[in-house]
N, C-alpha and C positions, 0 to 999 in steps of 0.2 A: 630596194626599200629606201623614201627619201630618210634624212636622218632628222632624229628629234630635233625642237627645239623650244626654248623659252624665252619667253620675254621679259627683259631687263629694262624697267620703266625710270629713266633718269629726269633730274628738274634741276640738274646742280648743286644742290643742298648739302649738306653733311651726308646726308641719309646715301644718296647715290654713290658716294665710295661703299658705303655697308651692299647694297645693292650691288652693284656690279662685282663684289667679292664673292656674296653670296649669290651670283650666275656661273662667276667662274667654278665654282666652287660644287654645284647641282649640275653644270653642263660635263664637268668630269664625271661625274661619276654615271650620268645617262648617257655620256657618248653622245652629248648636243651641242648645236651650234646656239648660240646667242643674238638675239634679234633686240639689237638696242635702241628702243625707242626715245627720242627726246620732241614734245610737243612747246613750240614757240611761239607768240604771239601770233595776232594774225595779222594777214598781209591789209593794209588800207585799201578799200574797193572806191572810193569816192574819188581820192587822189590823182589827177592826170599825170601821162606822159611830160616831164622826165622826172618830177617830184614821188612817184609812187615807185619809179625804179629804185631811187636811192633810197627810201626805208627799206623795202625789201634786201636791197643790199646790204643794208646794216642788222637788216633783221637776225639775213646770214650769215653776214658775219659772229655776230655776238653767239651766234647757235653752238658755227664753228668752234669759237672761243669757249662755249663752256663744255663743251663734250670731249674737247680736243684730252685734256687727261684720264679721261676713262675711257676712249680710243685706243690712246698709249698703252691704259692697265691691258687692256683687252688682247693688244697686241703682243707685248710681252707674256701674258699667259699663255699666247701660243694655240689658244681653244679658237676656234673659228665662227667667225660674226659678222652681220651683217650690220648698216643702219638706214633707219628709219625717222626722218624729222618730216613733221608731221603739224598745220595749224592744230590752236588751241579749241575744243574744249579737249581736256586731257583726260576726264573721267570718260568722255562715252569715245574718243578715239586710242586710246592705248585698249580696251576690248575688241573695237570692232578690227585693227591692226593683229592683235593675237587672232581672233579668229580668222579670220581671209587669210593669215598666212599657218594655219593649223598650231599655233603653239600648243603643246604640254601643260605649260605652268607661266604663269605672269608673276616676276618677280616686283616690289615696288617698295618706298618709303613709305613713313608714316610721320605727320610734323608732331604726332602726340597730343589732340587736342582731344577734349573732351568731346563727349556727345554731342552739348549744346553748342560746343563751337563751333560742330562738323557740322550741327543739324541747321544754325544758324547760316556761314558763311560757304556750306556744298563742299564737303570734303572730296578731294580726287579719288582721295583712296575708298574711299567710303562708297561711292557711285560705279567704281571697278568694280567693289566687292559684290555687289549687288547686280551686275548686266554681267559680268565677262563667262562666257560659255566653256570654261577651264578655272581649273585652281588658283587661288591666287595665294601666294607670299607675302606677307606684310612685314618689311624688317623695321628695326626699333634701333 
């Protein structure tokens, strides 16, 4: 039997430490592996050979650089995880990512905005909650 797992949607924010707590935290107690998504800019399509290398290098870099401490948490919890960085939009690709890889449960932040600022400026979380073909988590 493969073993469960869930997905732990990070953006760097405050919120992604509560996140990735609150995977390690659900991955214990269901005996799952942790599927850490981080969604980054996208890559420049217009840009030639060698200027479109170097944003994307930097792109990876900076990716690197903000996951790289919930990498760390993930590792010293000892619970077992995989990662996933992934171009932006982050609403319809942290769904379609849980599902193609079966998640249980999407974990994710919330920046705490009203309705009309979801409904105004396209909440991420707001657009998971609505497509993703599993549960979703909203931490605060």
């Amino acid at each position: 039997m493969d073993q469960r797992k869930i997905a732990a949607a990070i953006d760097g924010s405050d919120y992604s430490d509560k996140v990735v707590d609150k995977a390690i935290e659900y991955a214990r107690l269901l005996d799952a592996r942790i599927l850490l998504i981080y969604c980054h800019r996208k890559f420049p399509k217009i840009l030639g050979h060698p200027y479109r290398d170097h944003i994307i290098s930097a792109i990876m870099d900076e990716t690197n650089e903000t996951v790289a401490p919930f990498v760390k948490k993930l590792t010293e919890s000892k619970v077992p995880f995989e990662e996933r960085f992934m171009e932006e939009p982050a609403g319809s690709m942290i769904p379609q990512i849980a599902e193609c890889e079966q998640c249980e449960l999407i974990i994710m932040g919330s920046r705490g905005l009203s309705n009309i600022e979801g409904l105004l400026i396209g909440s991420v979380t707001h657009k998971v909650l609505h497509i993703a073909h599993c549960p979703v988590l909203v931490v605060k």
